[in-house]
C-alpha positions, 0 to 999 in steps of 0.5 A: 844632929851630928858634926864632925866637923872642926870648923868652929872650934877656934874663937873667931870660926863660925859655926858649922850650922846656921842658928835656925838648924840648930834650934830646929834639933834637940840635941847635937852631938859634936864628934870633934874633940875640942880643948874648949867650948866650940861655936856649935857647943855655945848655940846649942846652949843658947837654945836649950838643946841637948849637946854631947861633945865628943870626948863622952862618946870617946869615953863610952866607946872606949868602955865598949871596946874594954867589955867586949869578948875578945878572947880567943875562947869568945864564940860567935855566939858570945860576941851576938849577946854582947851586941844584943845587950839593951843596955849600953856599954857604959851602964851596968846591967 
């Protein structure tokens, strides 16, 4: 399940979801870059799911962009093996 929304990031906001959707989920990826724990954050704990909060995706995106061949020289070709790669943009290999 994903979220982009930030409803939910201050203190007294509910959640985005109601608790049975979340529990329904294995994991939950929160878009929103939030200073501290949201509301969706916490259920997504309370149940033992999986969370991603936005700042890792940030991250790994942001290492994706630095690897990709953006040279002038970078072919057609060279910017399909990058894509094809089956490991992702933060691992090595």
């Amino acid at each position: 399940m994903a979220s982009a929304t930030p409803i939910g990031v201050r203190q007294d906001d509910p959640s985005p979801f109601a608790p049975e959707i979340v529990r329904r989920n294995e994991a939950v990826i929160d878009i929103v870059i939030a200073g501290s724990p949201s509301r969706l954050r916490r259920d997504t704990k309370r149940f033992g799911k999986t969370f991603i909060e936005g700042a890792a995706m940030v991250r790994g995106q942001a290492e994706c962009f630095r690897r990709f061949p953006t040279t002038p020289a970078a072919s057609g070709a060279a910017v399909a093996r990058f894509a094809s790669r089956p490991s992702r943009c933060g691992e090595s290999g």
